[in-house]
N, C-alpha and C positions, 0 to 999 in steps of 0.2 A: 504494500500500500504506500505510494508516495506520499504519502499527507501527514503520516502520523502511523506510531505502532496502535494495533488495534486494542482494543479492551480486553477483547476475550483471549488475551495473553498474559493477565496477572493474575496473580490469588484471589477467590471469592470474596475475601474479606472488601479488597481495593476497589474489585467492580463495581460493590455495591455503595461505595464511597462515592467511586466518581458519578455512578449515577445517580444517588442522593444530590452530590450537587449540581449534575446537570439539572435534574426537576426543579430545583429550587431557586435556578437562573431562568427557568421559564416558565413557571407555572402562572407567571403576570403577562404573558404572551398569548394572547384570543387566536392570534392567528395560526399557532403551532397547535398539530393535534396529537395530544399525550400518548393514544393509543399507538401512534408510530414508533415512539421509542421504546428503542429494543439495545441490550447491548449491540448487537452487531451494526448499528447506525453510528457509534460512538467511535472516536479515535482521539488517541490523546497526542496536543503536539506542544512541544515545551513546560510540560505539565500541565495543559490547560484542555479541556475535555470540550472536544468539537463533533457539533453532530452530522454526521455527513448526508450530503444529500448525491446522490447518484453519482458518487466518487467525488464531489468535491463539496469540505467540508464548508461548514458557515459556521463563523465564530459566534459564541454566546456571550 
């Protein structure tokens, strides 16, 4: 993945970290729909958890 190493390469404990705070950077977001996110939508790049949309992410 160019973008970022993906999620579903760290320990349970981290995924479910980064995806607590991905939800919590957009659950003020009407336009995002929750049901999308999935780990595998995730990729983290310089520490910072991006959701990707059809290979390329968009930062939160």
């Amino acid at each position: 993945m160019p973008y970022g190493e993906p999620i579903t390469d760290r320990p349970e404990a981290e995924q479910q970290e980064l995806l607590r705070r991905v939800r919590s950077r957009i659950r003020f977001l009407d336009s995002f729909d929750m049901r999308e996110l999935f780990k595998s939508n995730i990729v983290v790049v310089d520490g910072t958890p991006l959701v990707a949309d059809y290979g390329l992410p968009d930062g939160l």
